[in-house]
mmCIF file as gemmi writes it, N, C-alpha and C atoms, coordinates in Angstrom:
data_model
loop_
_atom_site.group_PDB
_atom_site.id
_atom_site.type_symbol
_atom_site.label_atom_id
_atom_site.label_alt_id
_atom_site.label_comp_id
_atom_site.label_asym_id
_atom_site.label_entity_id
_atom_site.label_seq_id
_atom_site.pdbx_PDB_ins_code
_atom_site.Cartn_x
_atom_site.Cartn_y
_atom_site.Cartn_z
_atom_site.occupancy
_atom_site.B_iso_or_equiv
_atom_site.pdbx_formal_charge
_atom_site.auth_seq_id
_atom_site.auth_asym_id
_atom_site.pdbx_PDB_model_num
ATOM 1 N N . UNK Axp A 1 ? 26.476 1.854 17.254 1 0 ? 1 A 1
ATOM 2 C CA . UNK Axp A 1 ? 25.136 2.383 17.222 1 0 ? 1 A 1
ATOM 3 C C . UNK Axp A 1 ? 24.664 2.398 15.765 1 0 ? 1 A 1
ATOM 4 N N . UNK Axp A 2 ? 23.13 1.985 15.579 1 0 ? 2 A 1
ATOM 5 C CA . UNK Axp A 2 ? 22.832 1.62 13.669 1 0 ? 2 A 1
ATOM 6 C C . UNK Axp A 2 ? 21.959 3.014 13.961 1 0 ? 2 A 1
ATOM 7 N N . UNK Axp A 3 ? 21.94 3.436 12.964 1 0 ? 3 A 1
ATOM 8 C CA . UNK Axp A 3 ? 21.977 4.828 12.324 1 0 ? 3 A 1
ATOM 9 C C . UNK Axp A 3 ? 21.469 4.442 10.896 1 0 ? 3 A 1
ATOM 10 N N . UNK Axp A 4 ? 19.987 4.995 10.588 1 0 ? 4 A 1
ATOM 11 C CA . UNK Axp A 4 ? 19.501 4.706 9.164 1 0 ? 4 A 1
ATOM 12 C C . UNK Axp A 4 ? 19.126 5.983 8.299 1 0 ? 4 A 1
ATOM 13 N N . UNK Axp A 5 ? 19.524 6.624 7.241 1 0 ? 5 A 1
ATOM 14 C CA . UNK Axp A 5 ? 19.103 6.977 6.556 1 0 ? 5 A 1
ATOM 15 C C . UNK Axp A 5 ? 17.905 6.945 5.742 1 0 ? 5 A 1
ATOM 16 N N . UNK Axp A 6 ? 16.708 8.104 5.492 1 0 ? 6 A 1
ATOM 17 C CA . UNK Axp A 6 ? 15.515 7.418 4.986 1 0 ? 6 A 1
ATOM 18 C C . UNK Axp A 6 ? 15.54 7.506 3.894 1 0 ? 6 A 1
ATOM 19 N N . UNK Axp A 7 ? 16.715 8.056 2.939 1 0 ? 7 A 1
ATOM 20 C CA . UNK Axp A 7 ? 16.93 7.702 1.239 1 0 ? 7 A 1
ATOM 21 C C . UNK Axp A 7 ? 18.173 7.569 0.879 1 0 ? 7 A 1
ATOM 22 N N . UNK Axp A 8 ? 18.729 6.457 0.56 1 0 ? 8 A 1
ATOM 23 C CA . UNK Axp A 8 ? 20.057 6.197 0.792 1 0 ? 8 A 1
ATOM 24 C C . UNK Axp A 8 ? 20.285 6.376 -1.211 1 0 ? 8 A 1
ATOM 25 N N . UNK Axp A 9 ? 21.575 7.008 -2.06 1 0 ? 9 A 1
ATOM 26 C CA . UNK Axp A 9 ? 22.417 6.832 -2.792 1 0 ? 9 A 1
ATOM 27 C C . UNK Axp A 9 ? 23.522 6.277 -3.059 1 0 ? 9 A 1
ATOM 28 N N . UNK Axp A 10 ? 23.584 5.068 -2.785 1 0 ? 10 A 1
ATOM 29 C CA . UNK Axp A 10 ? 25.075 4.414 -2.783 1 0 ? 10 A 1
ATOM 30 C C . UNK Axp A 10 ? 25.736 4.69 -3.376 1 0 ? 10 A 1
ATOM 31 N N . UNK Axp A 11 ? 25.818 4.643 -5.049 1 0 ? 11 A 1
ATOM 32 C CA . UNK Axp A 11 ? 26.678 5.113 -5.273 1 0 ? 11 A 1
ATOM 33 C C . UNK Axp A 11 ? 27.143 6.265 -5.57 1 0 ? 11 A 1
ATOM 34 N N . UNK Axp A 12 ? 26.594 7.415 -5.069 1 0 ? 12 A 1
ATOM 35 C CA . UNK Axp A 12 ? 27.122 8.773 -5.088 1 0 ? 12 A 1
ATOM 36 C C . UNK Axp A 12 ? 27.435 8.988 -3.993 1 0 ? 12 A 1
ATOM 37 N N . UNK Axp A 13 ? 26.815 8.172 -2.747 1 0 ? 13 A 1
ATOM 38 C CA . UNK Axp A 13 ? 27.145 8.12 -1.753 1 0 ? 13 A 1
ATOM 39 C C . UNK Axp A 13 ? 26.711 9.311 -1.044 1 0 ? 13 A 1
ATOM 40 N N . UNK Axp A 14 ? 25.107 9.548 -1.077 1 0 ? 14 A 1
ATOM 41 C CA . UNK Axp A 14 ? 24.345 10.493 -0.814 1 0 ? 14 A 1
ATOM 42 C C . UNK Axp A 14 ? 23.307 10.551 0.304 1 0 ? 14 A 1
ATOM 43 N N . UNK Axp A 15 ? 23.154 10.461 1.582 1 0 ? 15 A 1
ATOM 44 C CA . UNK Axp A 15 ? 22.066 10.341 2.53 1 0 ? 15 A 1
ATOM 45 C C . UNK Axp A 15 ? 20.803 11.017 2.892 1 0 ? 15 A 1
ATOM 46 N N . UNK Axp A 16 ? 20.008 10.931 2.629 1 0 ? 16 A 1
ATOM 47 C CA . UNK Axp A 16 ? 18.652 11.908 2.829 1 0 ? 16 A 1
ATOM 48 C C . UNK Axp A 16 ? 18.287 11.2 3.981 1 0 ? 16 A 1
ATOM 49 N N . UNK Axp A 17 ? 18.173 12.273 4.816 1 0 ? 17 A 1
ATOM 50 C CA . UNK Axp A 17 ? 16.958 12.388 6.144 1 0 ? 17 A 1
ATOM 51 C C . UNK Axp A 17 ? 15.868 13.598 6.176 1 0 ? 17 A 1
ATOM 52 N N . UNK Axp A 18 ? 14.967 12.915 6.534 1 0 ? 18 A 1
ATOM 53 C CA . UNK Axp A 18 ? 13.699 13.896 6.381 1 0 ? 18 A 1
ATOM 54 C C . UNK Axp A 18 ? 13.462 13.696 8.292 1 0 ? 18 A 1
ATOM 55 N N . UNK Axp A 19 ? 13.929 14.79 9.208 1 0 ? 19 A 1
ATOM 56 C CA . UNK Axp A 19 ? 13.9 15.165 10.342 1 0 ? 19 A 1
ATOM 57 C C . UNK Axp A 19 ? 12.504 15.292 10.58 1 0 ? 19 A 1
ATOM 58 N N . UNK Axp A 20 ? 11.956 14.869 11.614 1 0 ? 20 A 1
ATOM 59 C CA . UNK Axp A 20 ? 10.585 15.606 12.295 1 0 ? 20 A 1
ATOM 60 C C . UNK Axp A 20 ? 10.864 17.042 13.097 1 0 ? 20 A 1
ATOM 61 N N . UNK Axp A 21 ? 9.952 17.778 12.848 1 0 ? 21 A 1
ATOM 62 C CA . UNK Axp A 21 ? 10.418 18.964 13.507 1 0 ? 21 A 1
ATOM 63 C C . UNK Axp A 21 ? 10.123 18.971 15.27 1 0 ? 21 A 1
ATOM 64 N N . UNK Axp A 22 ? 9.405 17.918 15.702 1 0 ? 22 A 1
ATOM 65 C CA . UNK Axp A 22 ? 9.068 17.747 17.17 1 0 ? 22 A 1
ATOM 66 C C . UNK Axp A 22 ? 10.209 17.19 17.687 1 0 ? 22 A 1
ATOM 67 N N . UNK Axp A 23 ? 10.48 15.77 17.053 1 0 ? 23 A 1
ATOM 68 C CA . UNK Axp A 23 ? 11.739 14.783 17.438 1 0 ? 23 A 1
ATOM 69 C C . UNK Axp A 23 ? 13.322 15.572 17.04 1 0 ? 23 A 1
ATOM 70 N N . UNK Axp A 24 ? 13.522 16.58 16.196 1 0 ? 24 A 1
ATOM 71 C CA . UNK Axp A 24 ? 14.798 17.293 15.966 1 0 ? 24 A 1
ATOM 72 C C . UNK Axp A 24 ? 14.449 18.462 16.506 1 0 ? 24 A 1
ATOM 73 N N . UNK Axp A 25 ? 13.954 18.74 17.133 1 0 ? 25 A 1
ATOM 74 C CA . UNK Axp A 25 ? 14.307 20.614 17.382 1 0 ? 25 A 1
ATOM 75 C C . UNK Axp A 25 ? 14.085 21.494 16.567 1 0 ? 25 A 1
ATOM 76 N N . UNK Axp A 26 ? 13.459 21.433 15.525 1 0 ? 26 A 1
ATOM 77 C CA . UNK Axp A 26 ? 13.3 22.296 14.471 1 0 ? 26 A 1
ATOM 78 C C . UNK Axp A 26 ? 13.197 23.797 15.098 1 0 ? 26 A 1
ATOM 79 N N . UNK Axp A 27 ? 13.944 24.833 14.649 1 0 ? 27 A 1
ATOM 80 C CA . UNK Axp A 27 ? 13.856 25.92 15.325 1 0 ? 27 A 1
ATOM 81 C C . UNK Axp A 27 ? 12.645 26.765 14.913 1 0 ? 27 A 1
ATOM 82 N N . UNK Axp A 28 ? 12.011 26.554 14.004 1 0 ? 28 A 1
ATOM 83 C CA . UNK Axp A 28 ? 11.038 26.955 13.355 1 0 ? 28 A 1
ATOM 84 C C . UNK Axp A 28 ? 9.623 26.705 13.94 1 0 ? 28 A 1
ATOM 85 N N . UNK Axp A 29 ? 9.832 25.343 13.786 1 0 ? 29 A 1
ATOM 86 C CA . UNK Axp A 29 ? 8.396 24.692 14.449 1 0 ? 29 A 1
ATOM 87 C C . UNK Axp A 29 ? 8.385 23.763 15.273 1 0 ? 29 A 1
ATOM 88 N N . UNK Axp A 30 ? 9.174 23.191 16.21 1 0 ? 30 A 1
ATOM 89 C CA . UNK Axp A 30 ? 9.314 22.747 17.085 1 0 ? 30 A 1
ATOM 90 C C . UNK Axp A 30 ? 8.855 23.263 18.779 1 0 ? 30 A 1
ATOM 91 N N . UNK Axp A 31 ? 8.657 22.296 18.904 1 0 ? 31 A 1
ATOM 92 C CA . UNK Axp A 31 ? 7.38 22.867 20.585 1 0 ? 31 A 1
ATOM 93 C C . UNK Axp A 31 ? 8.133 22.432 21.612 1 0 ? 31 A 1
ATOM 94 N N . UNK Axp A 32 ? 7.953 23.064 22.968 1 0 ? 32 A 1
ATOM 95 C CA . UNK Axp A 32 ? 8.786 22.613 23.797 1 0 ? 32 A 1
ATOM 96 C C . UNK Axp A 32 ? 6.982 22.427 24.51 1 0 ? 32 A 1
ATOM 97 N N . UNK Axp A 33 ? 7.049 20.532 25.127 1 0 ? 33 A 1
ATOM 98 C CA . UNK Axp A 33 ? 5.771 20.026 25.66 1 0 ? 33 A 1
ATOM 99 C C . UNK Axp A 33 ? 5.993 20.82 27.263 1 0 ? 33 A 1
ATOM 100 N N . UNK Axp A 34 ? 4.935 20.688 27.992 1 0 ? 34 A 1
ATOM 101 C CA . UNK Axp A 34 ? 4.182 21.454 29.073 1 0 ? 34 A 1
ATOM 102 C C . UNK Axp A 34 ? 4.923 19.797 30.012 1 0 ? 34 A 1
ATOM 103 N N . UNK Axp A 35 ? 4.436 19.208 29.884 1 0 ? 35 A 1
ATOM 104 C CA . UNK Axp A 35 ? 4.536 17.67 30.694 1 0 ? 35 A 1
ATOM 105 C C . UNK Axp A 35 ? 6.06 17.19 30.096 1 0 ? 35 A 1
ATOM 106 N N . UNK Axp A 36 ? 6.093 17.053 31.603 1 0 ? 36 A 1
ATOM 107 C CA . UNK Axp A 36 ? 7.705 16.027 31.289 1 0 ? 36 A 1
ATOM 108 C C . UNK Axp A 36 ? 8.742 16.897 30.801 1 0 ? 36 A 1
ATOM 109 N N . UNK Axp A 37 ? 9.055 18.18 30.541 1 0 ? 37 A 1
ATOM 110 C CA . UNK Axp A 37 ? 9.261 19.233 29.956 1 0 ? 37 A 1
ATOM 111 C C . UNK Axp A 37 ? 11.27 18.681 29.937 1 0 ? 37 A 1
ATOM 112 N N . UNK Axp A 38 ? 11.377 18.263 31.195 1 0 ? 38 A 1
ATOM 113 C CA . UNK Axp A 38 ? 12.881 18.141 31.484 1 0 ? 38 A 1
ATOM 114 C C . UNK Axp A 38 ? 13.306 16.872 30.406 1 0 ? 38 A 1
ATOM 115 N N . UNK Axp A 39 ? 12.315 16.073 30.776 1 0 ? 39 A 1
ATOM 116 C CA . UNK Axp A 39 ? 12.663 14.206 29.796 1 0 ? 39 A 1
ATOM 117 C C . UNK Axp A 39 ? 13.094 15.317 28.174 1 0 ? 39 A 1
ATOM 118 N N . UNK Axp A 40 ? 11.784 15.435 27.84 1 0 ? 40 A 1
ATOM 119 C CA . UNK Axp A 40 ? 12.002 15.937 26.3 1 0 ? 40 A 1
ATOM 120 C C . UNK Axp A 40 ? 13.065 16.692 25.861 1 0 ? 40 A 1
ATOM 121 N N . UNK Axp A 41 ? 12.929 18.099 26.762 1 0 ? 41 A 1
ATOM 122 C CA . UNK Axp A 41 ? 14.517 18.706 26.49 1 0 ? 41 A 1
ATOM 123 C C . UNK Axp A 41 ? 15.656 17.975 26.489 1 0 ? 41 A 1
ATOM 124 N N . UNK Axp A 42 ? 15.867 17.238 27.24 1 0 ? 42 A 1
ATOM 125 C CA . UNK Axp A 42 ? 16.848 16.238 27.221 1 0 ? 42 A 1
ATOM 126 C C . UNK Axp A 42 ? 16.912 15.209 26.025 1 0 ? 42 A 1
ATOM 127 N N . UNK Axp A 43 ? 15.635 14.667 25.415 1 0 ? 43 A 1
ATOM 128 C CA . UNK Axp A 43 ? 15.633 13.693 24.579 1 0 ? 43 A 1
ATOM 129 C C . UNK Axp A 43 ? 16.092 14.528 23.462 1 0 ? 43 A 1
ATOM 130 N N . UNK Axp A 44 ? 15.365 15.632 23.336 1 0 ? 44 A 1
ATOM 131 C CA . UNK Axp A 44 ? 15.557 16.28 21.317 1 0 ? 44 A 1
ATOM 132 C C . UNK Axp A 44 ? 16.904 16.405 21.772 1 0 ? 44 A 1
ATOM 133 N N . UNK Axp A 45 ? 17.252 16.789 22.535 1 0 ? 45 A 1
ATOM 134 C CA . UNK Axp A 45 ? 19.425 17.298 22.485 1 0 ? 45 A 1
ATOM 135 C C . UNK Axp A 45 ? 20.12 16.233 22.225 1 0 ? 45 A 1
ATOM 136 N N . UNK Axp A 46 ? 19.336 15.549 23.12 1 0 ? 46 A 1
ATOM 137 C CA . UNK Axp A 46 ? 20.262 14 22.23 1 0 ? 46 A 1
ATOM 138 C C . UNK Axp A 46 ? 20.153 13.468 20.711 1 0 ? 46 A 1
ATOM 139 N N . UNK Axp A 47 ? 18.959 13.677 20.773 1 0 ? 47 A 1
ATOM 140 C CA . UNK Axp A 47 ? 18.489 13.421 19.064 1 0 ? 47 A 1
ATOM 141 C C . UNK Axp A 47 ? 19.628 14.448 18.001 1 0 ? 47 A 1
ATOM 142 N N . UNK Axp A 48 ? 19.733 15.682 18.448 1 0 ? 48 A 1
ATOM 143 C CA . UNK Axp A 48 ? 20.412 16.656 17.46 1 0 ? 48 A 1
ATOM 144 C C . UNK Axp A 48 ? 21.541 16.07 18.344 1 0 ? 48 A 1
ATOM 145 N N . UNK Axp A 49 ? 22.057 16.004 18.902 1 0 ? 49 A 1
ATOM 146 C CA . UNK Axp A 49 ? 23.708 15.575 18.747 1 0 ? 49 A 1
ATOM 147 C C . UNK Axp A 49 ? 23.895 14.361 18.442 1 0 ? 49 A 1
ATOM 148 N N . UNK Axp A 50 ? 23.13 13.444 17.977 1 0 ? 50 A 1
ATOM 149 C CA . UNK Axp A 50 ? 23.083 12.407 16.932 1 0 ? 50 A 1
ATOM 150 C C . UNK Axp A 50 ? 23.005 12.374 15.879 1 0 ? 50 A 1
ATOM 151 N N . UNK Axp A 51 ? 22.346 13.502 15.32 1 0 ? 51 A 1
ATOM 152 C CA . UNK Axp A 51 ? 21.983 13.795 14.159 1 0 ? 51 A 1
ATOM 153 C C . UNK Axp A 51 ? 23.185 14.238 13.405 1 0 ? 51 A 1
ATOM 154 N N . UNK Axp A 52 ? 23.844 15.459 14.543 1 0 ? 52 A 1
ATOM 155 C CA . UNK Axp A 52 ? 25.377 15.91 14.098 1 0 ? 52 A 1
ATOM 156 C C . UNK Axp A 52 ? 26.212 15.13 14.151 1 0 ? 52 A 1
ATOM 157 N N . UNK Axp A 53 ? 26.234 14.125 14.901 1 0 ? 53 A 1
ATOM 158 C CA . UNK Axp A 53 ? 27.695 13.42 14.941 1 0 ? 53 A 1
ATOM 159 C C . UNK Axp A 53 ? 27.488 12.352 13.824 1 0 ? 53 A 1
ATOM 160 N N . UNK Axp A 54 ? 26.584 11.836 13.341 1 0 ? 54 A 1
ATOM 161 C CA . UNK Axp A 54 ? 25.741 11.364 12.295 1 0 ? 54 A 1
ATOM 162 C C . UNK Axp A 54 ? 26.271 12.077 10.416 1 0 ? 54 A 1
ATOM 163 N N . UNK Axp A 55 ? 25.857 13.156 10.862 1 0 ? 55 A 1
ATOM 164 C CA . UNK Axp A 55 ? 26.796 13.405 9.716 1 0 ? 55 A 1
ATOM 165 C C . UNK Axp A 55 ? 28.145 14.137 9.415 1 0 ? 55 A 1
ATOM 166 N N . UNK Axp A 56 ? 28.798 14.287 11.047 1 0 ? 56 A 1
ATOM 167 C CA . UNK Axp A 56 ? 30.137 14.156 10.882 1 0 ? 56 A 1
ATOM 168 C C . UNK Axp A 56 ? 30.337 12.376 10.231 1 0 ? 56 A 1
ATOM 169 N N . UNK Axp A 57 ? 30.262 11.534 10.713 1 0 ? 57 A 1
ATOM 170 C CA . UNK Axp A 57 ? 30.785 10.045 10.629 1 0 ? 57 A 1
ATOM 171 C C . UNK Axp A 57 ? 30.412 9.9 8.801 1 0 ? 57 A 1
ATOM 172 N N . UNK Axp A 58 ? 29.339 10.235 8.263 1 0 ? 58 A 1
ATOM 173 C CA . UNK Axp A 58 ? 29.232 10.421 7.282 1 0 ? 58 A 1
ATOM 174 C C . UNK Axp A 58 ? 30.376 11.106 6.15 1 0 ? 58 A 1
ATOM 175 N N . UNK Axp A 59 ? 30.206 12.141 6.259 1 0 ? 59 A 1
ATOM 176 C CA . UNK Axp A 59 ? 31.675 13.075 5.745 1 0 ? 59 A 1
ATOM 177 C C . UNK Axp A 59 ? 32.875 12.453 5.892 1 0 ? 59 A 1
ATOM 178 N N . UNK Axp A 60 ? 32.646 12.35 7.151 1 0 ? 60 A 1
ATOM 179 C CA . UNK Axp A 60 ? 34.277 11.673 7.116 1 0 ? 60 A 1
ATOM 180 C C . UNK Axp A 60 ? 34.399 10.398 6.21 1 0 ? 60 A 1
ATOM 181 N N . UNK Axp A 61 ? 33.747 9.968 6.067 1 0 ? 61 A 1
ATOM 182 C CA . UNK Axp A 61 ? 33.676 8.453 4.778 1 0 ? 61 A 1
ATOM 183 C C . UNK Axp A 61 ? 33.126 8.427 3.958 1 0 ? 61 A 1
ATOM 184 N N . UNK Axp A 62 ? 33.194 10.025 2.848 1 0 ? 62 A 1
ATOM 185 C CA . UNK Axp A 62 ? 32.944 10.583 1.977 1 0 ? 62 A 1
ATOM 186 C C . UNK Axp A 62 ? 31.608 10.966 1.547 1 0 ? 62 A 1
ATOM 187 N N . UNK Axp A 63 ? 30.739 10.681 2.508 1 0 ? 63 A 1
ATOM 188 C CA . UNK Axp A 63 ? 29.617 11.003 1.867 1 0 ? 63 A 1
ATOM 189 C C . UNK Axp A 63 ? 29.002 12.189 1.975 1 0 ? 63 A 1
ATOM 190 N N . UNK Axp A 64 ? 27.908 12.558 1.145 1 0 ? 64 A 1
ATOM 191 C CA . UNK Axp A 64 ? 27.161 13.394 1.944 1 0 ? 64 A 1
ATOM 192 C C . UNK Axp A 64 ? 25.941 13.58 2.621 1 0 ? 64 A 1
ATOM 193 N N . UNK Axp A 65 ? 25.627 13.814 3.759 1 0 ? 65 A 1
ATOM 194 C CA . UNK Axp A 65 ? 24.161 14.053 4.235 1 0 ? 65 A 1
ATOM 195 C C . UNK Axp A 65 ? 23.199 15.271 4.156 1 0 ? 65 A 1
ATOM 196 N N . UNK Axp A 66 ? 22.067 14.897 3.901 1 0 ? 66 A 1
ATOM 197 C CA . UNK Axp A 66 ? 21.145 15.651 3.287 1 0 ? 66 A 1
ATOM 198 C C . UNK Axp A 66 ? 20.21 16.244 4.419 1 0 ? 66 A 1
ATOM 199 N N . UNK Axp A 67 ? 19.687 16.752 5.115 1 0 ? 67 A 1
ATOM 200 C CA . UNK Axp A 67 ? 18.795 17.337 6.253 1 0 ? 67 A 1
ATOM 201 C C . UNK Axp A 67 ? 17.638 17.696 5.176 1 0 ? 67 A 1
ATOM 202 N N . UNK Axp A 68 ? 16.439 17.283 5.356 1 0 ? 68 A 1
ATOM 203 C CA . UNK Axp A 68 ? 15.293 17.966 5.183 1 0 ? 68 A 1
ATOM 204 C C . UNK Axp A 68 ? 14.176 17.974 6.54 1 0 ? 68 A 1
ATOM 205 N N . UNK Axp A 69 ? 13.507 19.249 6.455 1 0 ? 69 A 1
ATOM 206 C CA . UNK Axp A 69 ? 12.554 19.433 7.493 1 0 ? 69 A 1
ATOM 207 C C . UNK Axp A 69 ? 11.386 18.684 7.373 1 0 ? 69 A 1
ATOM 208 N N . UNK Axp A 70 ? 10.165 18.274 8.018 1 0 ? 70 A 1
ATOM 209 C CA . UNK Axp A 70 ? 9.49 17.633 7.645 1 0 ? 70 A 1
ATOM 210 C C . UNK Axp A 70 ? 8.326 18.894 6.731 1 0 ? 70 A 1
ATOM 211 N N . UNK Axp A 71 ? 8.607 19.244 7.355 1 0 ? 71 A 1
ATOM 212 C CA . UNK Axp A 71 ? 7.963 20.456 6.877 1 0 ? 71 A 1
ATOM 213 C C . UNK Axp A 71 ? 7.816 21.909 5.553 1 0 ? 71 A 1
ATOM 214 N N . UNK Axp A 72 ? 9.29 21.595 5.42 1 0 ? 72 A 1
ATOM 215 C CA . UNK Axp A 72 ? 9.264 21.816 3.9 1 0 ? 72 A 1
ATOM 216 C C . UNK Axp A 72 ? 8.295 21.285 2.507 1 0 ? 72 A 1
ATOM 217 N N . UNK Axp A 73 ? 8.448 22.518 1.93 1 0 ? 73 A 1
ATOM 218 C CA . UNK Axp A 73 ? 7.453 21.659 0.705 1 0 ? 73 A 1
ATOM 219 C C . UNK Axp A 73 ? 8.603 20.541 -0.402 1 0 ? 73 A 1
ATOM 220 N N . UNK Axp A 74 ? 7.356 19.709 -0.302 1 0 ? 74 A 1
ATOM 221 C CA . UNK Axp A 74 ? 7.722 18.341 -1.281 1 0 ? 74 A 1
ATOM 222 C C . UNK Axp A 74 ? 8.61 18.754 -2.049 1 0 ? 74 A 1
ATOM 223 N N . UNK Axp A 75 ? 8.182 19.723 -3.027 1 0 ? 75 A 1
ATOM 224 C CA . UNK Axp A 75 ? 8.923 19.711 -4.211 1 0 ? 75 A 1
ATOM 225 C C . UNK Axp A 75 ? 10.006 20.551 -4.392 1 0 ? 75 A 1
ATOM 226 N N . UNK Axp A 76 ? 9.763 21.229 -3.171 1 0 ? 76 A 1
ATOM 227 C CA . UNK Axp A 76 ? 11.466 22.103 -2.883 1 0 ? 76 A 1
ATOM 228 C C . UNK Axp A 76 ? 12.265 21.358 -2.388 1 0 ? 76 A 1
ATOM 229 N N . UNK Axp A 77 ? 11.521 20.24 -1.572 1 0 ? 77 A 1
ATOM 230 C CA . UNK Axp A 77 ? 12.748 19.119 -0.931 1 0 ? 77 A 1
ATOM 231 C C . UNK Axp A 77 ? 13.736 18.591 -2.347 1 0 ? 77 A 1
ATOM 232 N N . UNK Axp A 78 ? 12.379 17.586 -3.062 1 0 ? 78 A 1
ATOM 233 C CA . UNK Axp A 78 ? 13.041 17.203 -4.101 1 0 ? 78 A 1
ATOM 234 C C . UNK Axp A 78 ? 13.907 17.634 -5.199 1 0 ? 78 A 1
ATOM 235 N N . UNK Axp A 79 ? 13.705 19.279 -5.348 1 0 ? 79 A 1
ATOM 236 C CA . UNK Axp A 79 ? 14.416 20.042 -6.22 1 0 ? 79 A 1
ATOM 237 C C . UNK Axp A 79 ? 15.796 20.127 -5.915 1 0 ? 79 A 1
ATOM 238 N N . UNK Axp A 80 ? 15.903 20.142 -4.394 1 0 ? 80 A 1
ATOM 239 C CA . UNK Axp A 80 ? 17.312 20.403 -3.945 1 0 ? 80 A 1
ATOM 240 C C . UNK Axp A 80 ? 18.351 19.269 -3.81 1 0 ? 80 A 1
ATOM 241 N N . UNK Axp A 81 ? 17.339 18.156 -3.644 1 0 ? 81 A 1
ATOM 242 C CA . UNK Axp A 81 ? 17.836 16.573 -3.943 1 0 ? 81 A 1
ATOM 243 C C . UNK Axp A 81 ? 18.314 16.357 -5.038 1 0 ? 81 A 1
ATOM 244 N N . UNK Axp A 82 ? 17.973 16.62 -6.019 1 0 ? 82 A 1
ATOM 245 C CA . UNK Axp A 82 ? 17.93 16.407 -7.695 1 0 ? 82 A 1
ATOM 246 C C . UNK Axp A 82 ? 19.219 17.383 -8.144 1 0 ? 82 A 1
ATOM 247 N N . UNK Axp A 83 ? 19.221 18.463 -7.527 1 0 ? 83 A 1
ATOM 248 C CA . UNK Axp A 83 ? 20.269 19.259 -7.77 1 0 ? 83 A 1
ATOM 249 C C . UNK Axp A 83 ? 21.506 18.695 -7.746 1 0 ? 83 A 1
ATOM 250 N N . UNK Axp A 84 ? 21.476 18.433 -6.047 1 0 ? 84 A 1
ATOM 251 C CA . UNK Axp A 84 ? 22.793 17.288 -5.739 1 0 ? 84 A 1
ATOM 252 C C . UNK Axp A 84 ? 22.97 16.518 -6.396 1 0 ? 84 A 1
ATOM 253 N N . UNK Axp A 85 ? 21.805 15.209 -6.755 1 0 ? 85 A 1
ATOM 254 C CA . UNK Axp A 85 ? 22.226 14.176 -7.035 1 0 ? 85 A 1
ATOM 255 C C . UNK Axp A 85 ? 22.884 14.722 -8.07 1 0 ? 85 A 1
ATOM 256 N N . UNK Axp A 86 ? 22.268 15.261 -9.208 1 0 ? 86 A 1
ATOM 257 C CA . UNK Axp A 86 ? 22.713 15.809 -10.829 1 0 ? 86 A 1
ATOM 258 C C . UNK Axp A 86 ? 24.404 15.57 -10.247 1 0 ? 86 A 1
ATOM 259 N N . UNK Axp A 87 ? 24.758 17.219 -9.59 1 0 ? 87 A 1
ATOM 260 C CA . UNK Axp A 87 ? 26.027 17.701 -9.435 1 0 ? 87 A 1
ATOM 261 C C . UNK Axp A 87 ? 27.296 16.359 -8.532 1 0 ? 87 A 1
ATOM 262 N N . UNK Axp A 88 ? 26.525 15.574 -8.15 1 0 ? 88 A 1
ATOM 263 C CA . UNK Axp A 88 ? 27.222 14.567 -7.94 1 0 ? 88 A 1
ATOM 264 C C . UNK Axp A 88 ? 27.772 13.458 -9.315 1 0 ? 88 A 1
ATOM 265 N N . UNK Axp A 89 ? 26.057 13.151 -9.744 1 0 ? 89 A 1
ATOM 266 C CA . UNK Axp A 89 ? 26.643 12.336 -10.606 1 0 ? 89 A 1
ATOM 267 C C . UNK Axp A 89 ? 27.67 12.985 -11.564 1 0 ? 89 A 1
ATOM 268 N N . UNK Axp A 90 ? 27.964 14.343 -11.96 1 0 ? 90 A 1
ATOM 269 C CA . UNK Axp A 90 ? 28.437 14.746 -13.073 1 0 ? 90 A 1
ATOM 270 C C . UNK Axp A 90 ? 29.959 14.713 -12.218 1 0 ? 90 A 1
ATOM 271 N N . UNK Axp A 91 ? 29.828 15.098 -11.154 1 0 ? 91 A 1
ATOM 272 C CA . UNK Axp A 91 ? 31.369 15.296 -11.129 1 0 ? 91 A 1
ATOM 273 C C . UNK Axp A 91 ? 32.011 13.328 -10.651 1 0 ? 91 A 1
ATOM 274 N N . UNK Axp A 92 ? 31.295 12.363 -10.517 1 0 ? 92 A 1
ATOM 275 C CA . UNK Axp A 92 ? 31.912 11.119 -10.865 1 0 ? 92 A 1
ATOM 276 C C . UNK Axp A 92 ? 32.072 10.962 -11.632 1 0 ? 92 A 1
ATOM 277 N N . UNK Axp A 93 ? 31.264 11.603 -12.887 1 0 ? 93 A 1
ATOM 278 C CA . UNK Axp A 93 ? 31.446 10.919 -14.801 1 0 ? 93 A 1
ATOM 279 C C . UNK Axp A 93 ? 32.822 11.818 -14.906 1 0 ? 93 A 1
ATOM 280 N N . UNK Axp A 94 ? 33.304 12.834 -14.656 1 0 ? 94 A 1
ATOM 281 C CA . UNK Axp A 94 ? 34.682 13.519 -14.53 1 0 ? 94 A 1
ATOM 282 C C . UNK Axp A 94 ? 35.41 13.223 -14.364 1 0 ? 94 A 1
ATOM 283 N N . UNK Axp A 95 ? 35.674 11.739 -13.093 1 0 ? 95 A 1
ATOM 284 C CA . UNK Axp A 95 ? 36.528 11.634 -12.437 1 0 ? 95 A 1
ATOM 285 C C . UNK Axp A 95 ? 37.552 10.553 -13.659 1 0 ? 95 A 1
């Protein structure tokens, strides 16, 4: 199964996904639709246990995955990105 990341770090080996909160379940802001109610429940569960097993398979082959909401602000996304990346790159220049 292909599985894409929407900001990939190779070599820190870092994955960013920016989740929709309709298509993931967002517990926050996520809607459960009126129509079709059974399809959808069924679809987002699959989506989040893709999402998880997604970044189990990740971890396990060292990387790490990143979850952002869509809904978060920009620049808190990016702050927390930047953090990582930093604390990544520093602990490869260590190694």
């Amino acid at each position: 199964m292909r599985r894409e990341a929407d900001v990939v770090f190779p070599r820190l080996r870092v994955a960013i996904f920016v989740d929709g909160c309709f298509w993931h379940g967002c517990p926050e802001h996520g809607t459960k639709p009126r129509r079709n109610a059974e399809y959808w429940e069924t679809k987002i569960a699959r989506n989040r246990a893709r999402d998880a097993d997604t970044d189990a398979r990740l971890r396990a082959a060292g990387w790490t995955p990143v979850r952002i909401w869509e809904h978060e602000p920009p620049d808190q996304a990016a702050d927390q990105i930047e953090q990582l990346i930093r604390a990544r790159a520093r602990h490869l220049a260590t190694r």
